[in-house]
VEXLO-924226 format. One line per 8 residues: their letters; for each residue y, z, x of C-alpha. Coordinates in Angstrom, 1 decimal, always signed. Example, Ala and Ser with C-alpha at 12.3 -4.5 7.8 and 13.67 -1.06 7.14 Angstrom:
AS> -4.5 +7.8 +12.3 | -1.1 +7.1 +13.7
REM end
This chain:
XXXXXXXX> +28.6 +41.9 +5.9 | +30.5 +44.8 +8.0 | +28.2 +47.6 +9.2 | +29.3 +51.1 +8.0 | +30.5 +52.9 +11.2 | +28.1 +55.8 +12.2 | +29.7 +59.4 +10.6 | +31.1 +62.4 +12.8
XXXXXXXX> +29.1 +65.3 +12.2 | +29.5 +67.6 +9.4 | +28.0 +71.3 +8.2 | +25.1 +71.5 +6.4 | +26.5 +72.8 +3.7 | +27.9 +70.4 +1.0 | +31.4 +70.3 +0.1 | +31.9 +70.8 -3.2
XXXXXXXX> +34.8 +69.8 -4.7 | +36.5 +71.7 -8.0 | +34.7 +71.4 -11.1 | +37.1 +69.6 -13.0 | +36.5 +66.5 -10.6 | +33.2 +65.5 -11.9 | +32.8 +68.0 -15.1 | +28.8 +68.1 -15.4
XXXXXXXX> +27.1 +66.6 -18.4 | +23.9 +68.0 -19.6 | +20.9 +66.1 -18.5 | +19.0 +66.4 -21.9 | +22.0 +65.8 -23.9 | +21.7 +62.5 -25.9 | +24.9 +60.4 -25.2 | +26.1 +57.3 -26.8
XXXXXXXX> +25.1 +53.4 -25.5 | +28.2 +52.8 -23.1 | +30.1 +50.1 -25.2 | +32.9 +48.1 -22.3 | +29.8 +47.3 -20.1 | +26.4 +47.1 -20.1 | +25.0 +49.3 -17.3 | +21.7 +49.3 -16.4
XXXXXXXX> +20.1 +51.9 -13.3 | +17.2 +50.5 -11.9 | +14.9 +53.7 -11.4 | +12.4 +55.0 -8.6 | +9.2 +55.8 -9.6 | +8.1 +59.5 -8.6 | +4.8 +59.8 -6.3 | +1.7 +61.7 -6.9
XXXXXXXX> +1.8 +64.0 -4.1 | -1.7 +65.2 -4.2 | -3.8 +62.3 -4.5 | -5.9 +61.5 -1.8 | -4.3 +57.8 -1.5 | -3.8 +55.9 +2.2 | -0.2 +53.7 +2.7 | -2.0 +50.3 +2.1
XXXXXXXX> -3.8 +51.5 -1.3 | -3.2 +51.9 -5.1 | -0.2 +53.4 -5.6 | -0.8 +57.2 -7.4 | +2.1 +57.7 -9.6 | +3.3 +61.3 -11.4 | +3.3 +60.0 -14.9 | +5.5 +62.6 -16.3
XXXXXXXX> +7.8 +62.9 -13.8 | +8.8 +58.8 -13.4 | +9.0 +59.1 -17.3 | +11.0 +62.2 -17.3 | +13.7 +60.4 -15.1 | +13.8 +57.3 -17.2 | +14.8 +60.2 -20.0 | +17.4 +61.2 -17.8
XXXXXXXX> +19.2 +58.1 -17.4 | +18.9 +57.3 -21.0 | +20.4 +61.2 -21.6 | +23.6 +59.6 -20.1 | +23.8 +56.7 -22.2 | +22.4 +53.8 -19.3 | +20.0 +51.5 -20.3 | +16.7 +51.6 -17.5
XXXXXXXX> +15.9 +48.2 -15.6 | +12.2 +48.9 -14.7 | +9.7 +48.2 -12.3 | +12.2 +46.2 -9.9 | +12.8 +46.9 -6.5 | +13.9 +50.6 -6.4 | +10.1 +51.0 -8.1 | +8.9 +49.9 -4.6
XXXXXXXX> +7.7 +46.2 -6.2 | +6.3 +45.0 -3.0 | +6.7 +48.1 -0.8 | +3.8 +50.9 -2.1 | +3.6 +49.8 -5.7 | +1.4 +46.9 -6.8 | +1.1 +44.9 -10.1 | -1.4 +46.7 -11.2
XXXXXXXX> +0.7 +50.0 -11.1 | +3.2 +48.4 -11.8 | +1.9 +47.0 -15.3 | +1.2 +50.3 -16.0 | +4.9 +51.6 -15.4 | +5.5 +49.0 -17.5 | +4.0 +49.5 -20.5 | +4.8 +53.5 -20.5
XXXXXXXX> +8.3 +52.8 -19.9 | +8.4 +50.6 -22.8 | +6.7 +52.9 -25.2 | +9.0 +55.8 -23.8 | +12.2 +53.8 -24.8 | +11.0 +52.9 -28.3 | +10.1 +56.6 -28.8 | +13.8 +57.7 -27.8
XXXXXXXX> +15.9 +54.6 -28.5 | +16.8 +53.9 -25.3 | +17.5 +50.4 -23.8 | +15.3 +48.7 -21.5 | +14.8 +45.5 -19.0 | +11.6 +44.8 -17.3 | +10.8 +43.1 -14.0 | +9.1 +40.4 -14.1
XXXXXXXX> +7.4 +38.9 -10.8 | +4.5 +37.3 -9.0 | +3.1 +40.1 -7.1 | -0.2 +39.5 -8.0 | -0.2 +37.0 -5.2 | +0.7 +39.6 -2.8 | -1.7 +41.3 +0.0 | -1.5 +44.7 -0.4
XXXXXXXX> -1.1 +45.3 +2.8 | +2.0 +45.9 +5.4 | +4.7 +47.4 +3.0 | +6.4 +49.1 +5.5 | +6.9 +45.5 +7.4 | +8.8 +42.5 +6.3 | +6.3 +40.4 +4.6 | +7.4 +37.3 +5.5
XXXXXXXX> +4.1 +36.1 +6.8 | +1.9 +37.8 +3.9 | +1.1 +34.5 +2.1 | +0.0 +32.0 +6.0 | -3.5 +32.9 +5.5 | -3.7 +31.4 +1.9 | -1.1 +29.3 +1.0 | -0.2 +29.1 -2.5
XXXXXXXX> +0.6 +26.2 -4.9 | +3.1 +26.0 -7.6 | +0.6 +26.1 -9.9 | -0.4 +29.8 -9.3 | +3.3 +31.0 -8.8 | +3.7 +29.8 -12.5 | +0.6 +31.3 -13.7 | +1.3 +34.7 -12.4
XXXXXXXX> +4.5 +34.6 -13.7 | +3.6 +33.8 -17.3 | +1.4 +37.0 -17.1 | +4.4 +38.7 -15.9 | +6.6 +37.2 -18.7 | +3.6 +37.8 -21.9 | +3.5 +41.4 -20.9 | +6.9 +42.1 -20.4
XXXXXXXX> +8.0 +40.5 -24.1 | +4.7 +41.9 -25.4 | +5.2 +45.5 -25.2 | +8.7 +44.9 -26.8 | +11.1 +44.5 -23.4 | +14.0 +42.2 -22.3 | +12.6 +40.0 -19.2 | +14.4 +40.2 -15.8
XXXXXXXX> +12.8 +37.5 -14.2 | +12.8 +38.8 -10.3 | +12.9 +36.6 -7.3 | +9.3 +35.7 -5.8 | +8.1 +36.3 -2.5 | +5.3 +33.3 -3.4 | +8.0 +31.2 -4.7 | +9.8 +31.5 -1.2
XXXXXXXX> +6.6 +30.8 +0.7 | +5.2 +27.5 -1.9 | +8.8 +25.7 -2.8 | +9.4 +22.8 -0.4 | +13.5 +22.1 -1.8 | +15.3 +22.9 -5.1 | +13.3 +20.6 -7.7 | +10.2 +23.3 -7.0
XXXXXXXX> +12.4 +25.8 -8.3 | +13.9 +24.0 -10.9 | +10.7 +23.0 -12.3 | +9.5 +26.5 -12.5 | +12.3 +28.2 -13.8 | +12.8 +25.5 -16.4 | +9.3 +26.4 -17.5 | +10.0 +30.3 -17.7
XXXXXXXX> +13.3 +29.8 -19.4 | +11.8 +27.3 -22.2 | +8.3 +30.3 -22.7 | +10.6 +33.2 -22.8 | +10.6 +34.2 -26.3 | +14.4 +36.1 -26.1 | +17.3 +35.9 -23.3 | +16.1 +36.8 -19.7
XXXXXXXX> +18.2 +38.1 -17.4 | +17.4 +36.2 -13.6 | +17.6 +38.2 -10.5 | +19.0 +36.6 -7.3 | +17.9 +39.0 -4.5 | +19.3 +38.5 -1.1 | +17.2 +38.7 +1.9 | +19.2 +42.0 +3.3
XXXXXXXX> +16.6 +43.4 +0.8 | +13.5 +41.3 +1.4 | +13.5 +39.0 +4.1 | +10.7 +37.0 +2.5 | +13.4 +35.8 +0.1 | +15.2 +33.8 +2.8 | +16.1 +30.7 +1.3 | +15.6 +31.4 -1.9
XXXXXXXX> +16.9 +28.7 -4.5 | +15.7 +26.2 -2.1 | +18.6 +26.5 +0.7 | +19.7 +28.6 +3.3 | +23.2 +27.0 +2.7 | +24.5 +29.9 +0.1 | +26.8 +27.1 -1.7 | +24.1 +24.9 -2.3
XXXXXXXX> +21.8 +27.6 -3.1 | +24.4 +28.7 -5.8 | +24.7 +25.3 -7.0 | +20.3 +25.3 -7.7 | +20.5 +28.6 -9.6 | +23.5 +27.4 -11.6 | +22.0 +24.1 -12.4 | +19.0 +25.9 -13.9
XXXXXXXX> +20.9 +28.1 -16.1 | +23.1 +25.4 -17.5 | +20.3 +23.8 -18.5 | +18.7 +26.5 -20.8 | +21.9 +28.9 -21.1 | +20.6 +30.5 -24.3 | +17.6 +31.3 -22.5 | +19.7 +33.4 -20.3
XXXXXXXX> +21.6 +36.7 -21.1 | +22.8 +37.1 -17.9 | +22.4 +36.9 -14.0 | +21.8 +39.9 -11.5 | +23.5 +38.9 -8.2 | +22.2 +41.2 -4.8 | +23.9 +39.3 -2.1 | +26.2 +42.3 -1.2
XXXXXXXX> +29.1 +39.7 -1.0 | +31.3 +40.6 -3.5 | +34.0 +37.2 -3.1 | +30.8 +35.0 -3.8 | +29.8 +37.5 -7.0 | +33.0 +36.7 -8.5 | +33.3 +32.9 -7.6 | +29.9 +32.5 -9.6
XXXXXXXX> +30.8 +34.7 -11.8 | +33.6 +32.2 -12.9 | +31.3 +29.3 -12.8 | +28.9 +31.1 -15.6 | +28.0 +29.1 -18.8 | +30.2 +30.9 -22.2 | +28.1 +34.1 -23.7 | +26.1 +34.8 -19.9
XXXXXXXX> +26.9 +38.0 -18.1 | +27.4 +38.5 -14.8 | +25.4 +41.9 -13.8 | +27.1 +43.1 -10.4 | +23.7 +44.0 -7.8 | +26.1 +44.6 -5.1 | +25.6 +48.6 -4.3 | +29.0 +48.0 -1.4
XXXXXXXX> +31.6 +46.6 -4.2 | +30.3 +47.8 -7.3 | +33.6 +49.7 -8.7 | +36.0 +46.5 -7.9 | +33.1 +44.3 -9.4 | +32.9 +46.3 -12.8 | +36.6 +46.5 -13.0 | +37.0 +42.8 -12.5
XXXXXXXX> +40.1 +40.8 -12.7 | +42.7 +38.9 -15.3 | +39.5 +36.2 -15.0 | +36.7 +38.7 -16.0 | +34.7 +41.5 -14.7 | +30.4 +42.2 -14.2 | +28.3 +44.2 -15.6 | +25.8 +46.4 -14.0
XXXXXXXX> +21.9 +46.2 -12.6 | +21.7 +48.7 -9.8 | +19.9 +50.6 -7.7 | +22.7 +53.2 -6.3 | +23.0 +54.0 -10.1 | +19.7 +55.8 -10.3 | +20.9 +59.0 -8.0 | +24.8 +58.4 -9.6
XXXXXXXX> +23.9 +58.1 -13.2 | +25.6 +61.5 -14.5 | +28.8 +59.9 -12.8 | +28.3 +56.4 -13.0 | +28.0 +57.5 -16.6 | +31.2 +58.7 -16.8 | +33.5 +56.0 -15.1 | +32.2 +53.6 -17.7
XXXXXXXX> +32.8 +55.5 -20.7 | +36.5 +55.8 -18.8 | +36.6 +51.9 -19.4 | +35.5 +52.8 -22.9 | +38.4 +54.5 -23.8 | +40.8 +52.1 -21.9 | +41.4 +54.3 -18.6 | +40.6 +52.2 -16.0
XXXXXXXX> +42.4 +54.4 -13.2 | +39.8 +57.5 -14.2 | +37.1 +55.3 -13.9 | +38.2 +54.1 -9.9 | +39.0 +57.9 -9.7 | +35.4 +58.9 -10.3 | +33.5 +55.5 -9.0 | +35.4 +54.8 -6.0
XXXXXXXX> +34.1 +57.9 -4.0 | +30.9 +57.3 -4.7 | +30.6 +54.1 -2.4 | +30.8 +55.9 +1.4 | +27.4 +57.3 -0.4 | +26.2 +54.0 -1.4 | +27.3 +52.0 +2.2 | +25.1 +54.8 +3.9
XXXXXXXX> +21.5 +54.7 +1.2 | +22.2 +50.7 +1.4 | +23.1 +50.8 +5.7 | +20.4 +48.0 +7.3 | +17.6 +48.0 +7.3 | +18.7 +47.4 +3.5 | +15.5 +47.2 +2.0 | +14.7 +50.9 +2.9
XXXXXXXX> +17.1 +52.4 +0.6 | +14.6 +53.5 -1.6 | +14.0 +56.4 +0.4 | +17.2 +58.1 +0.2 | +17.4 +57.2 -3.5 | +14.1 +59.2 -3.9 | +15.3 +61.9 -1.3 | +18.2 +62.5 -3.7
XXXXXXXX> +15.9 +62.8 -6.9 | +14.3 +65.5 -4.9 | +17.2 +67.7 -3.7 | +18.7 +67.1 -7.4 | +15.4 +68.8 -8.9 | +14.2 +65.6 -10.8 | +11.1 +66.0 -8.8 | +9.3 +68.6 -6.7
XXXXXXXX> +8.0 +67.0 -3.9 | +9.6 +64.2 -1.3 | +6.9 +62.1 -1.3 | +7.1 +58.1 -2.0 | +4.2 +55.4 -3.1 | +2.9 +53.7 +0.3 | +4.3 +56.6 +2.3 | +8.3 +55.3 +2.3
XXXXXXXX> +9.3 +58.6 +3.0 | +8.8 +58.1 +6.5 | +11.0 +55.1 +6.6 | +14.4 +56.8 +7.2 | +15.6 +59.7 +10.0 | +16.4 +62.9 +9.5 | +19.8 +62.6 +10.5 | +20.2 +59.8 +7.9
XXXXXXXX> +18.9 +61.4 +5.1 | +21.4 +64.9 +5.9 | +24.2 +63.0 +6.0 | +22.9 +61.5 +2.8 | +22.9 +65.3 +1.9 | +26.4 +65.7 +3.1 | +27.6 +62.7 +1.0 | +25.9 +63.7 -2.4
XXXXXXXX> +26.8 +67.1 -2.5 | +30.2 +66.7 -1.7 | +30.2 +64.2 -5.0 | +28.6 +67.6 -6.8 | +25.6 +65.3 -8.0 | +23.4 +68.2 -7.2 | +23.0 +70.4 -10.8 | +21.6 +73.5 -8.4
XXXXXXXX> +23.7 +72.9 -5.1 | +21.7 +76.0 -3.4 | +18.8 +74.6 -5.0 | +19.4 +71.2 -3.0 | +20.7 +72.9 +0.0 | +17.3 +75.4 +0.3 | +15.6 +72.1 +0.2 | +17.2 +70.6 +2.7
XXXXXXXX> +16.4 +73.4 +4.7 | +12.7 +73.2 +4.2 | +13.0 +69.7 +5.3 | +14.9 +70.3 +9.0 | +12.1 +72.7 +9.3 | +9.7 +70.3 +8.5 | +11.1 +67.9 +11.5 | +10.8 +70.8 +14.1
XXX> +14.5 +72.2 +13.6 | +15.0 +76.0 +13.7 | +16.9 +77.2 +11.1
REM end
């Protein structure tokens, strides 16, 4: 994976290009379901800024304003993928909180038709501790059997299907850390796949966003890795609906993506190559799980309903300059992308505050989050640009710059 090069410096002041480049849509008006791909954004949850909370505690959650953003999205015709990693799973929000996101965002989408997926995971196994730190040593103290990753995953799995959601059934950070080789993995999945009550969708998560997933499908070998997680959906492939693959390796996306079982979907998690990935080839083309959709939904929006209507070059024209904006929120350390996804929510006016669950908001610089400015303003994602750009002034001044 090639490291973006670091940007020259640019004004302050975003560049906004002419209108009729990204017309606006309305964020309360009700769209149709996109029909040429399904598109899911994975959405941040939005922090209660005035609760008296520490880092390594409960997360305290805004309840209207996290539900007012799933609205958004579904406004815009996506369908919401909640409680996965851009929802801080892991990094400030626990299950707990994270149940709870759960079942709101559930009863929010039956109340307004909109289409959701739901994490499912283990991280009831996980010390609440250290979310700003790679948590690869979070489960040495008490090491964990299979027997528990199972159980915490069927808790997981009867919630998620109970309140009326698809399953997206998430890498584990316990899984890692118990599995000695491939047949662990098999054997739990196998048992997930034959419980789940209606297709899942399973989540392949690189370690680029969570180191503690190193290894994951029982290899570090990537080919023989791919070769575990095929096995296990060939084995229940109407268990599955589809695959979410976030390796950031687009070559590898598509040469799985090939290898899939008839009827099971490929849902692109790469937020470097997503417009080639979407488009796809004479051979096929993914669908969409991402992250880098929550603060690009209005034009993500957009480029799909292009493929709607049979116009693939209007839907490069809009997608393809969105990715310098996505290379730079996704730039290593990968993991902390969150924070400029929710920095973006902010200077849009989704929110009123910059503040994260377990304190993320600290975890990138001010020059990185300007130029993140920089890039989204000159895509005119911000409704109120001198809304965005006052904003962004209060937060220089905030870090000691003069005005």
């Amino acid at each position: 994976m090639n490291t973006p090069k670091p940007e020259p410096s640019v004004p302050l002041e975003p560049r906004v290009p002419p209108e009729e480049s990204v017309p606006p849509v309305p964020p309360n008006a009700p769209l149709p379901p996109l029909t040429s791909r399904t598109v899911f954004a994975a959405a941040h949850v939005v922090a209660d800024p005035r609760a008296d909370v520490s880092p390594d505690g409960p997360a305290a959650v805004d309840w209207d304003a996290t539900l007012a953003f799933r609205r958004h999205l579904w406004a815009h015709g996506l369908g919401v993928a909640e409680a996965m990693d851009t929802a801080q799973r892991g990094m400030g929000l626990d299950w707990p909180g994270a149940a709870e996101l759960i079942r709101r965002s559930a009863a929010e989408a039956k109340a307004v038709g909109g289409r959701i997926a739901c994490g499912v995971g283990t991280d009831q196994l996980t010390a609440p501790t250290g979310q700003l730190a790679a948590p690869a040593d979070q489960f040495a103290a008490s090491p964990l059997t299979l027997a528990d990753v199972r159980t915490a995953y069927e808790e997981q799995l009867a919630l998620v299907e109970g309140v009326g959601a698809q399953a997206i059934l998430m890498a584990s950070r316990a899984l890692a850390a118990a599995a000695k080789g491939p047949d662990d993995y098999l054997t739990i999945y196998a048992d997930l796949l034959r419980q789940a009550s209606a297709p899942v969708i399973l989540h392949w998560l690189g370690p680029m966003f969570d180191p503690a997933l190193a290894g994951y499908w029982g290899s570090a070998d990537l080919d023989a890795a791919t070769d575990t997680f095929l096995e296990v959906i060939a084995a229940y492939p109407g268990k599955v609906d589809g695959v979410k693959i976030s390796l950031l390796d687009a070559d590898r996306e598509v040469a799985l993506r090939r290898r899939l079982p008839d009827g099971v979907r490929c849902y692109t998690g790469d937020d470097f190559h997503y417009p080639d990935l979407i488009a796809g080839d004479d051979h096929g083309f993914s669908h969409a799980l991402l992250g880098v959709f929550d603060p690009l939904a209005p034009v993500a929006a957009r480029a799909v309903r292009a493929l709607d209507a049979d116009d693939p070059k209007t839907f490069r024209e809009l997608l393809d300059p969105t990715v310098e904006l996505a290379r730079h929120l996704f730039r290593a350390p990968t993991r902390f992308y969150k924070t400029g996804v929710v920095f973006l929510a902010w200077l849009a006016g989704h929110q009123d505050h910059f503040t994260m669950v377990g304190g993320l908001q600290s975890a990138r610089s001010l020059p990185h989050l300007t130029r993140a400015y920089e890039l989204a303003g000159a895509l005119s994602l911000f409704p109120d640009p001198d809304l965005a750009a006052h904003r962004m002034r209060t937060l220089r001044t905030v870090y000691g710059e003069t005005p």
